[in-house]
ROFI-551186 format. One record per residue: residue in three letters; x, y, z of N, C-alpha, C, O, CB in turn. Coordinates in pm, whole numbers, plus 32768, in hexadecimal, padded with zeros to 4 digits. Glycine has a CB too. Layout:
BEGIN
AlaXYZXYZXYZXYZXYZ ...
***
This chain:
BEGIN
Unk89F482DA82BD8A8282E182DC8AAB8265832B8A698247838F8AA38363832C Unk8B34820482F78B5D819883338BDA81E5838B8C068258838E8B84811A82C4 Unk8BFA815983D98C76816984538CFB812283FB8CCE80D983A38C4A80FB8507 Unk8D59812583FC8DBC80DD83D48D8A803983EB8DA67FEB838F8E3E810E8424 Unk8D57801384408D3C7F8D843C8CCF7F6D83DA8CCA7EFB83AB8D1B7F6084BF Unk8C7D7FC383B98BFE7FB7833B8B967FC383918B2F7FED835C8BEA7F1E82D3 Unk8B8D7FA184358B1B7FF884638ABF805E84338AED809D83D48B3E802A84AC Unk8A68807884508A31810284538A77814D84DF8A87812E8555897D80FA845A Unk8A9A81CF847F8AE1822F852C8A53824E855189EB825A85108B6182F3851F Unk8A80825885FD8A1182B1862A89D1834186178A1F839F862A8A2482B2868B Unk896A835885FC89398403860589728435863589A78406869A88D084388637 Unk898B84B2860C89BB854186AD8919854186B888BD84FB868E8A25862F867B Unk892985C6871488A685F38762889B864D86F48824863886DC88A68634880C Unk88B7869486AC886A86D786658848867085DB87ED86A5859A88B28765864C Unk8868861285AD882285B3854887B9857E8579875B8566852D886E85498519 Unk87B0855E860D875384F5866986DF85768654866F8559862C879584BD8736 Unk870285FD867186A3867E86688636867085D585BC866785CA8717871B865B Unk86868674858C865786A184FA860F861584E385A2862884AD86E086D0847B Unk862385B084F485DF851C84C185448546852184D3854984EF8653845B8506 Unk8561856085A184D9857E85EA849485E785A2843285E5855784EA85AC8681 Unk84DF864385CA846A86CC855A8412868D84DF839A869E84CA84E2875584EC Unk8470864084948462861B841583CE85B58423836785B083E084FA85CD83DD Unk83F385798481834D851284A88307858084ED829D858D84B08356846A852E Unk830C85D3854982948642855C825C868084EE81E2868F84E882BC86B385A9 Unk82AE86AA848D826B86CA840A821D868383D481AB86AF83D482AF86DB83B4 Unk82308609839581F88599838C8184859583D1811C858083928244853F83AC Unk818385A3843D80DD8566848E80A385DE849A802D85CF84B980DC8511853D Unk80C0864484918054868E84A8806886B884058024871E840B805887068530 Unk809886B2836F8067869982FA7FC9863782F57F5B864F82C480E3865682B6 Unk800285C183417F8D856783427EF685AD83577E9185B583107FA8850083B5 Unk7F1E85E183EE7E86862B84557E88869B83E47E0F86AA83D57EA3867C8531 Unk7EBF86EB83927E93874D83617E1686D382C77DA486E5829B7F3887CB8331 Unk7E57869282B77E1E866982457D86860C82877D1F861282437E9E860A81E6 Unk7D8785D582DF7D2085A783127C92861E832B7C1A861383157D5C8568838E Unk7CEE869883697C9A8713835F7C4A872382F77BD586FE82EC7CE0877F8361 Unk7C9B876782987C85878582267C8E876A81A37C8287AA813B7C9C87BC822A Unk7CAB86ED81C67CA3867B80FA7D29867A80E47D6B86E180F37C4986DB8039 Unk7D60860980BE7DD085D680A67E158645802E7E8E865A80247DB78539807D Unk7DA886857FD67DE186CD7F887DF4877A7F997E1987CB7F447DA086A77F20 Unk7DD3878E80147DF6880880517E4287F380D27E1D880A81457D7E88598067 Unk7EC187BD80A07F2787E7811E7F4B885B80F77F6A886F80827FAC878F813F Unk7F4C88CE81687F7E8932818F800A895281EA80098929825E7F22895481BC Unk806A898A81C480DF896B81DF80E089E4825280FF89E182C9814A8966815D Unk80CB8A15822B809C8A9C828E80788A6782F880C08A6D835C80238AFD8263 Unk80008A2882F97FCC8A0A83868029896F83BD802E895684367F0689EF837A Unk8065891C8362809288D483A4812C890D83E7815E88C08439808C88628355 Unk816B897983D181D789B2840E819A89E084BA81E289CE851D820D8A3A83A3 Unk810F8A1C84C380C38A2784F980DE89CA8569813189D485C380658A2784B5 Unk80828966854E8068890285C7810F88B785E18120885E86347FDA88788590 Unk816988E3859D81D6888B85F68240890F860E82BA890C85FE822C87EA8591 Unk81D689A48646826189FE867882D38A0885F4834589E0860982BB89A08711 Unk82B08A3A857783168A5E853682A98AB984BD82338AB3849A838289D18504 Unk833D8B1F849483298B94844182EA8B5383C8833B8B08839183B28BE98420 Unk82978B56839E82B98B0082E7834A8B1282AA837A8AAD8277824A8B538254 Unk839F8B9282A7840C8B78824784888B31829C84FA8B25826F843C8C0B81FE Unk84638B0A830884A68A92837A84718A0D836584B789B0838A84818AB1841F Unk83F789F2832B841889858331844D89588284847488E38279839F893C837A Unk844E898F8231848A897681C8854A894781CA85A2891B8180846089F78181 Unk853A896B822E85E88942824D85ED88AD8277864F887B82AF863689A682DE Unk8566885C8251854587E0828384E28786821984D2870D8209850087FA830E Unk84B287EC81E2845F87D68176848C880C80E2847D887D811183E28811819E Unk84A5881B809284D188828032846288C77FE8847689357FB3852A88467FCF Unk83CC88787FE38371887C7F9D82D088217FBE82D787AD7FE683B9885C7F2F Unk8273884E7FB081E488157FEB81F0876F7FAD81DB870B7FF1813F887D7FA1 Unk821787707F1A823A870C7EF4829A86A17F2E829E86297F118253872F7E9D Unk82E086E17F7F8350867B7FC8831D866B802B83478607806683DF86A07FE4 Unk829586CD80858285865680E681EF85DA80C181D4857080FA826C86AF818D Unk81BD860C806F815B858A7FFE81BE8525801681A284CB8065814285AB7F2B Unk825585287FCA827D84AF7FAA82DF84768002831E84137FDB82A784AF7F32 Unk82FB84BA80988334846280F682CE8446814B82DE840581B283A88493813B Unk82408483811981F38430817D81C6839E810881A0833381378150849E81C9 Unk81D183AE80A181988350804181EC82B2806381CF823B807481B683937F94 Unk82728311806182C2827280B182A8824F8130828181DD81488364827380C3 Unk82B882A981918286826B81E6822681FF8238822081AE82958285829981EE Unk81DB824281C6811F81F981C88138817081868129810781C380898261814D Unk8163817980F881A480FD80DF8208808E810D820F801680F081C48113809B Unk825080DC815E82AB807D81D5824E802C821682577FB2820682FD80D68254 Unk81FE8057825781C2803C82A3814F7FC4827781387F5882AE81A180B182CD Unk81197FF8821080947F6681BD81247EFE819A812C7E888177800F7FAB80D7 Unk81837F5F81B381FC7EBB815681D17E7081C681857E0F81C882EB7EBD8143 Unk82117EAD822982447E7D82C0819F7E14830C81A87DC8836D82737F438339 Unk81527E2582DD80D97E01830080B17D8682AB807B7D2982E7807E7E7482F3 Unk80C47D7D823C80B87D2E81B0811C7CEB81DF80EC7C83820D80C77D758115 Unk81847CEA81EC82107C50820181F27C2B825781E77BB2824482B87C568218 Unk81CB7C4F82EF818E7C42836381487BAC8352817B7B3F836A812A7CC2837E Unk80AD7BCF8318802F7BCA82EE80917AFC82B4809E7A8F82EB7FE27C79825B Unk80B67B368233812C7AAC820181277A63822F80E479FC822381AB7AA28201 Unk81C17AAB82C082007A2C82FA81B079D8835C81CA796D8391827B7A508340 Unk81627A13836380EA79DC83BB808F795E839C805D790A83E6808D7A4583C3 Unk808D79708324803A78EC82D58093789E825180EF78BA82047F9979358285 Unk804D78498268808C77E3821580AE782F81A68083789F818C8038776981F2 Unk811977D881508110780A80DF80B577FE806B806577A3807F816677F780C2 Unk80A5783080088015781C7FA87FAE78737F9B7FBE78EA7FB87FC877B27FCF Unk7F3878437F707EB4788B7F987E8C78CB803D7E53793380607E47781B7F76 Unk7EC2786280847E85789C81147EF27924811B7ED7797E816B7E98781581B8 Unk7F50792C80D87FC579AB81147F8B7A0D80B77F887A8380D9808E799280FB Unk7F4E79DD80217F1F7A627FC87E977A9580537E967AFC80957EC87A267EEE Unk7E587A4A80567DF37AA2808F7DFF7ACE81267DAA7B1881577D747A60807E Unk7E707A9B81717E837AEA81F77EAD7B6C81A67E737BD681BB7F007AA78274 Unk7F0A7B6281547F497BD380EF7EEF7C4580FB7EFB7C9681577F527BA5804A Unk7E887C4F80957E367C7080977DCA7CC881097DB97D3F81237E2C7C1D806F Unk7D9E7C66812F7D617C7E81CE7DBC7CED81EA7D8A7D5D81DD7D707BF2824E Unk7E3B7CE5820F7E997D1F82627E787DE8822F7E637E4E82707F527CC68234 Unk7E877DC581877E5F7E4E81557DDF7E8281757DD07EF881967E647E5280CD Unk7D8E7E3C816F7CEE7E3D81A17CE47E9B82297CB37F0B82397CB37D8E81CC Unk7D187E5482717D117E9383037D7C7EFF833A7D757F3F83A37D1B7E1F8363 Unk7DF67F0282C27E587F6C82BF7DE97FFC82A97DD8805F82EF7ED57F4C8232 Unk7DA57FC982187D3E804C81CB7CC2805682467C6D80AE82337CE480118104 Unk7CB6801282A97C22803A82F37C7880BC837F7C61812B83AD7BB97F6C8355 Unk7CCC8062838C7D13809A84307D65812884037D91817484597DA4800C8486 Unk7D758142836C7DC381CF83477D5581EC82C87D6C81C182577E8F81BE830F Unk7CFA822682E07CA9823082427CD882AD820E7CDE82B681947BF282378241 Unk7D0C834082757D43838081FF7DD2838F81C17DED83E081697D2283EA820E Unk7E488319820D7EC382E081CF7E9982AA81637EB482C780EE7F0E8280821C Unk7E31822B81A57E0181EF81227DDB8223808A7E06820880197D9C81BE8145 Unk7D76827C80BF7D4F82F480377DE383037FD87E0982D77F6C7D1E83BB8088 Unk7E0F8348802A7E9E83707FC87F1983007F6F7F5882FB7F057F0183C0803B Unk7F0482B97FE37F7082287F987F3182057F317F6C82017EC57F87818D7FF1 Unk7EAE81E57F3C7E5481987EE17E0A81BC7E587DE9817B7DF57DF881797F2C Unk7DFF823C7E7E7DC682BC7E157E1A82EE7DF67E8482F77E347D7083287E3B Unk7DF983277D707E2383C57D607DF584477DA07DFD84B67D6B7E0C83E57CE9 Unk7DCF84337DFF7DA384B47E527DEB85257E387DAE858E7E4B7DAD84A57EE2 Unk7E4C852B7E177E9F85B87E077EDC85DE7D7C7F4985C37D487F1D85B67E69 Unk7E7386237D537E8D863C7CA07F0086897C927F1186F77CC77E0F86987C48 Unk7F5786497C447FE686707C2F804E863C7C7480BF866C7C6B7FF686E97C40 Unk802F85CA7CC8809685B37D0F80D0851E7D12807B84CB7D33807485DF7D88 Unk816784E27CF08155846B7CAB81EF845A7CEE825284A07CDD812E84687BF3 Unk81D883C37D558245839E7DBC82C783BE7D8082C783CC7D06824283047DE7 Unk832983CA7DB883A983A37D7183CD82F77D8D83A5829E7DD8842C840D7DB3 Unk842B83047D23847782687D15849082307DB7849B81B77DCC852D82777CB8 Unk849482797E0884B982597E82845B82287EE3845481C87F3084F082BA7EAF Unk841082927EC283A482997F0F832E820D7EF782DD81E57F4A8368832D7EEB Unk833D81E77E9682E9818B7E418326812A7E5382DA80CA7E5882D281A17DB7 Unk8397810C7E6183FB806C7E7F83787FF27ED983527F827EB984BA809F7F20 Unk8359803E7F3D83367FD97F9582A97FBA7F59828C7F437F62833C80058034 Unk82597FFD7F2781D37FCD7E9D81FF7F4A7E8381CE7EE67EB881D0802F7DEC Unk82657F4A7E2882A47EE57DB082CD7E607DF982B27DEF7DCE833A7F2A7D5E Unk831B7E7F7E7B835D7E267ED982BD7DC67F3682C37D4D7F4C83D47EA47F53 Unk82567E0C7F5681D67DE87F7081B47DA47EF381F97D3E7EE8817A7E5C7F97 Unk81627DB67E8C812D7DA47E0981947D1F7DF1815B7CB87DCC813C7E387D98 Unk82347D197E0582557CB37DFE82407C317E3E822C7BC87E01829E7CCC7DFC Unk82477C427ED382477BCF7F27819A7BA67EFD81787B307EFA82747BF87FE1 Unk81567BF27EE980CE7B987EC380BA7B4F7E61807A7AE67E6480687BD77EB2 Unk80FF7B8E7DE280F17B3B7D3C813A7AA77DA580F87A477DCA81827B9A7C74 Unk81BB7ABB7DBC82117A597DE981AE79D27E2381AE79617DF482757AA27E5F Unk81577A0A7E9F810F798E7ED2809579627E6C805778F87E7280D179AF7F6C Unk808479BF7E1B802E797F7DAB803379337D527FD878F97D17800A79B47D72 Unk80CB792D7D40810778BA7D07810F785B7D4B80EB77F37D14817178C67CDE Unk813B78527DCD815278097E2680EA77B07E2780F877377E1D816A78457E90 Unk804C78077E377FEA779A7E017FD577427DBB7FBA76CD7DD57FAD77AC7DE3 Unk7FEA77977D217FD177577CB9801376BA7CC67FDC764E7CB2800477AD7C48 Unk80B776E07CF8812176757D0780C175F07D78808675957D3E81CB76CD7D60 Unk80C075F67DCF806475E67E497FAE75987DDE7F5E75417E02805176C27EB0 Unk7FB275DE7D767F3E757E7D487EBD75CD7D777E50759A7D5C7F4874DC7D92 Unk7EC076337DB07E5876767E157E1776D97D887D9E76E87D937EB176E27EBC Unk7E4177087D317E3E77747CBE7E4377547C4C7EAB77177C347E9777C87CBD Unk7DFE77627BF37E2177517B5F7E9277AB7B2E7E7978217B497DA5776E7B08 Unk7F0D77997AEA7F5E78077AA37F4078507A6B7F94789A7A387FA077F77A63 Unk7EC178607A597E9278DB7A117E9C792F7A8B7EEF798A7A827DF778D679C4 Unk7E4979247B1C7E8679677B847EE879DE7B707EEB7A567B557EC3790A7BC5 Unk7F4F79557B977FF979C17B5E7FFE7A0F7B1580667A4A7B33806A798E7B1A Unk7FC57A4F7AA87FDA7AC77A277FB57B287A877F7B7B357AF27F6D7AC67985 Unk80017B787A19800C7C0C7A667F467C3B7A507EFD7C6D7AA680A57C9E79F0 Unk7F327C267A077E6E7C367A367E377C037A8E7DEE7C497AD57E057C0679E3 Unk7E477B6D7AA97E4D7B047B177E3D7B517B8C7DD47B627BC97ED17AAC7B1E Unk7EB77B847BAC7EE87BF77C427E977C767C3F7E487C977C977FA27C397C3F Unk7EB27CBD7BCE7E747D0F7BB87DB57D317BE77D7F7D9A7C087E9E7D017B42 Unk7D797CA07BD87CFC7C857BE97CD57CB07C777C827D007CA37CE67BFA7BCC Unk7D6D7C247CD57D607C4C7D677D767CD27D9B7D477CE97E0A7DB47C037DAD Unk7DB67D307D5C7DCD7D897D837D3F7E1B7DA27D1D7E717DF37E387D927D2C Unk7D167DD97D0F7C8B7E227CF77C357E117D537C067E727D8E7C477DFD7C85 Unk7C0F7D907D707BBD7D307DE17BBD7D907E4E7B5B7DD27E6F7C0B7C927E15 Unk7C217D947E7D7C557DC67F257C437E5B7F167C207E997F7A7D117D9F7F5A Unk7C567E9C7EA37C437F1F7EAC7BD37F547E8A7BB37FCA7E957C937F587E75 Unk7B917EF97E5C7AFE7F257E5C7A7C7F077EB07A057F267EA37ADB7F067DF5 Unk7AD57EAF7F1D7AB37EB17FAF7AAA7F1980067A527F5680437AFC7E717FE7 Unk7B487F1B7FF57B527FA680657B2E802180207B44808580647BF47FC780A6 Unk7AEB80407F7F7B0080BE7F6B7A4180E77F9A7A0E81537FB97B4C80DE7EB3 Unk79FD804E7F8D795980587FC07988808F8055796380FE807D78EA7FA57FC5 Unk79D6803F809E79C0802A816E79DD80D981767994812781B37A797F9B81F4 Unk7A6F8107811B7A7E819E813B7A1A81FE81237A12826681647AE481CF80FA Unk79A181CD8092795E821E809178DF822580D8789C828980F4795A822D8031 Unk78CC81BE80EE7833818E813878388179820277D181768246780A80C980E0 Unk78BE816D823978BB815882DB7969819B82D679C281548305789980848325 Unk798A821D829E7A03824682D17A2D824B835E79D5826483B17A1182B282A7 Unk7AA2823783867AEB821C83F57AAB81C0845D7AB081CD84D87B0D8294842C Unk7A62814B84057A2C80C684697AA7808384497AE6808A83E0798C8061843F Unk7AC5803C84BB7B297F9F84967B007F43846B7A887F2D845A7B657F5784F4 Unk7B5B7EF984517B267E5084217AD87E10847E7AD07E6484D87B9F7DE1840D Unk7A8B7D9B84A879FD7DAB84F479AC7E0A8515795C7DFD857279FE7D888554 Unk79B57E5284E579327EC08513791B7F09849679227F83848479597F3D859A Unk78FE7EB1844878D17F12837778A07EC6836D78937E6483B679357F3982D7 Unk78617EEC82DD78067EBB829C781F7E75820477D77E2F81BD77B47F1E829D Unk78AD7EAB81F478FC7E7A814B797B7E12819B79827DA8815C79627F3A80CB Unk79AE7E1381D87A337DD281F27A327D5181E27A917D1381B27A667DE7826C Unk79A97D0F821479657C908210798A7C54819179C87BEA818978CF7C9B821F Unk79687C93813979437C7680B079E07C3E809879E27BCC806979027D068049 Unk7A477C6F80AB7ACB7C1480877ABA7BAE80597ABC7B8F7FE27B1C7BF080E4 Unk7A9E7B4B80E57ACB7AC280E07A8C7A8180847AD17A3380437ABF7A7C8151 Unk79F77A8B806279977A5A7FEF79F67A9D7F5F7A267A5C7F0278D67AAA8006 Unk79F87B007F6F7A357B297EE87AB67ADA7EA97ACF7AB87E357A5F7BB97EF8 Unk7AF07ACB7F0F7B667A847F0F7B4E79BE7EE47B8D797A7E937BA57AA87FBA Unk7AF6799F7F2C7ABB79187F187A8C790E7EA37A86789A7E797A5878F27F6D Unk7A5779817E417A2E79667DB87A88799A7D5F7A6B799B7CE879AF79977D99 Unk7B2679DA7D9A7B5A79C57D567B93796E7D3E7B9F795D7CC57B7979F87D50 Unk7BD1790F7D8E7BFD78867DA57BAC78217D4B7BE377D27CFF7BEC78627E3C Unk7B30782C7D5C7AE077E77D077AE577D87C6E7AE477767C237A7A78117D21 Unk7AEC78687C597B0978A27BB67B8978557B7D7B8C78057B1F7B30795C7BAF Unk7BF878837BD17C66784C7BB97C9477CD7BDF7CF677AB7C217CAB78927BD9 Unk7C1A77777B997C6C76E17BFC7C7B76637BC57C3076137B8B7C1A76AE7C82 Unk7CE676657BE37D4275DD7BEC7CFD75867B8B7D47755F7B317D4B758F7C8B Unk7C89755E7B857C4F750B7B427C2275537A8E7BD2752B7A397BD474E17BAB Unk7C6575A27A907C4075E279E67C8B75A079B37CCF754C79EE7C56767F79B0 Unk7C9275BD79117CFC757478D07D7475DF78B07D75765878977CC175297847 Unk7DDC757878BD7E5075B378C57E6E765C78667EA376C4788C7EAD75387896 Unk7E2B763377DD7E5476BB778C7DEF771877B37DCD775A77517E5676AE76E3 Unk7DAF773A781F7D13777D781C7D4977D978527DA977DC789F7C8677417865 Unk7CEB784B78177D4778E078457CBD793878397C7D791877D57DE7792377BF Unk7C997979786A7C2C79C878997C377A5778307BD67A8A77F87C4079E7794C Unk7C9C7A7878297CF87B0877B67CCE7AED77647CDF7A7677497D9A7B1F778C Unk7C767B4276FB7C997B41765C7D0A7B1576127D727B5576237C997BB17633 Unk7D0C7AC175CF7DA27AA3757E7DB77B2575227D5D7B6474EA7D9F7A04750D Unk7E367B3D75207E4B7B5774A07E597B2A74117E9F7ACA73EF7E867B7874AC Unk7E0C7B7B73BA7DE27B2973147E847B3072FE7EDB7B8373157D627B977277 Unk7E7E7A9072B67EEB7A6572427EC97ACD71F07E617AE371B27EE179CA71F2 Unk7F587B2471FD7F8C7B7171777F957B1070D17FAF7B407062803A7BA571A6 Unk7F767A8170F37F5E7A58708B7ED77A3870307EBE7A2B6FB97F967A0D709D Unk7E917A3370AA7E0D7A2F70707DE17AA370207D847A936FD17DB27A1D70D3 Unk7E247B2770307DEB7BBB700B7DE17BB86F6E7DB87C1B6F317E587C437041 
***
C-alpha cells in the first residue's frame, strides 16, 4: 500500500503484528524441519512452538504448501542478497564468478538444512511459485552476466557463456556442497573437508575454458546437419 505521495504508508500495529507472526512461523517451520527432515514439516507442531491453535495459524498460512514457499523465497532472498554482495565486492569477471560462487558455498555450509531445500528437491510434490522463484533467476542471472563479463575481459573462452557453460559452474559448486552436507554437516567454511575443493575445481574450470582455444571450439556435441541424413 502507497501514500498519495507514492511512498510506502506506514503499517498500523496490527499489520506490524501479522508480518511478525508471519516470520515466527517461518522460523520455527525452519527448527521444525531441522528436527525432523525438511520433508516432514508438521503444521501442528509448528502452531505449537509459536503459541497458536493450528486452525489460527492458517489465517496466516492458508496451507503447509504456503509456508514451503514463503520460506522458499525467503531463503532465496537471502542467497540473492549474499550472491550480489559476494559481486560488488570483486572485480568484475572471473574473480566476481567465483566470489559468486564461494558466496553460495558458504551460504550452503552456514544453513545446510535451508540449503537442502533451495537446492534439492527435498520435498516431493512441492514446486516454488513464480514468485517465490524470482530471486533463483535474478541470482542465476547476475552470474551468467559476469561470465560474460569474462569471456569479454579475455579471462573465458565463449564457450564459457552457453547456457551449459554456466550450467557446468553451477554443477561444480553443488556438488561441493552436496559432498561437505553429506560428509561434515553443519561444519562451516574452514573447518570441512569438501569446501576446499572449490577453488581447484574452479581453476580447472578456467583452464578447460580458456582463452587460448580456438575460437569455434565448443566442448557440446554438435548437432548433425539435417543435411547430411
Amino acid at each position: 500500500m502507497t501514500s498519495r505521495s507514492g511512498a510506502p504508508a506506514p503499517l498500523t500495529p496490527r499489520e506490524r503484528h501479522r508480518l511478525r507472526t508471519r516470520e515466527e512461523i517461518l522460523e520455527a517451520a525452519l527448527a521444525v524441519m531441522t528436527t525432523h527432515g525438511v520433508a516432514a514439516l508438521n503444521l501442528t507442531e509448528v502452531a505449537r512452538r509459536v503459541g497458536l491453535r493450528q486452525p489460527s495459524l492458517y489465517q496466516y498460512f492458508s496451507s503447509r504448501t504456503a509456508v514451503y514457499d514463503a520460506l522458499f523465497e525467503r531463503g532465496m532472498l537471502e542467497h540473492l542478497d549474499a550472491v550480489a554482495a559476494a559481486i560488488d565486492a570483486a572485480p568484475s569477471g572471473w574473480a566476481a564468478v567465483r566470489a559468486a560462487l564461494t558466496a553460495t558455498l558458504r551460504f550452503s555450509a552456514d544453513h545446510p538444512v535451508l540449503a537442502q531445500f533451495l537446492f534439492t528437491r527435498a520435498v516431493p510434490g512441492f514446486t516454488p511459485s513464480e514468485q517465490a522463484y524470482a530471486p533463483s533467476l535474478r541470482q542465476h542471472d547476475l552470474v551468467r552476466a559476469e561470465v560474460a563479463a569474462a569471456v569479454t575481459a579475455g579471462e573465458l573462452h565463449p564457450a564459457a557463456a552457453s547456457e551449459r557453460g554456466v550450467a557446468l559452474l553451477v554443477a561444480i559448486t553443488a556438488g561441493v556442497a552436496a559432498q561437505q552436507a553429506a560428509s561434515d554437516p553443519g561444519r562451516g567454511v574452514g573447518d570441512e573437508r569438501f569446501t576446499p575443493l572449490l577453488g581447484p575445481a574452479l581453476d580447472m574450470y578456467a583452464a578447460y575454458f580458456s582463452q587460448d582455444r580456438p575460437v569455434g571450439w565448443t566442448p557440446w556435441p554438435r548437432s548433425p546437419d539435417p543435411r547430411s541424413c
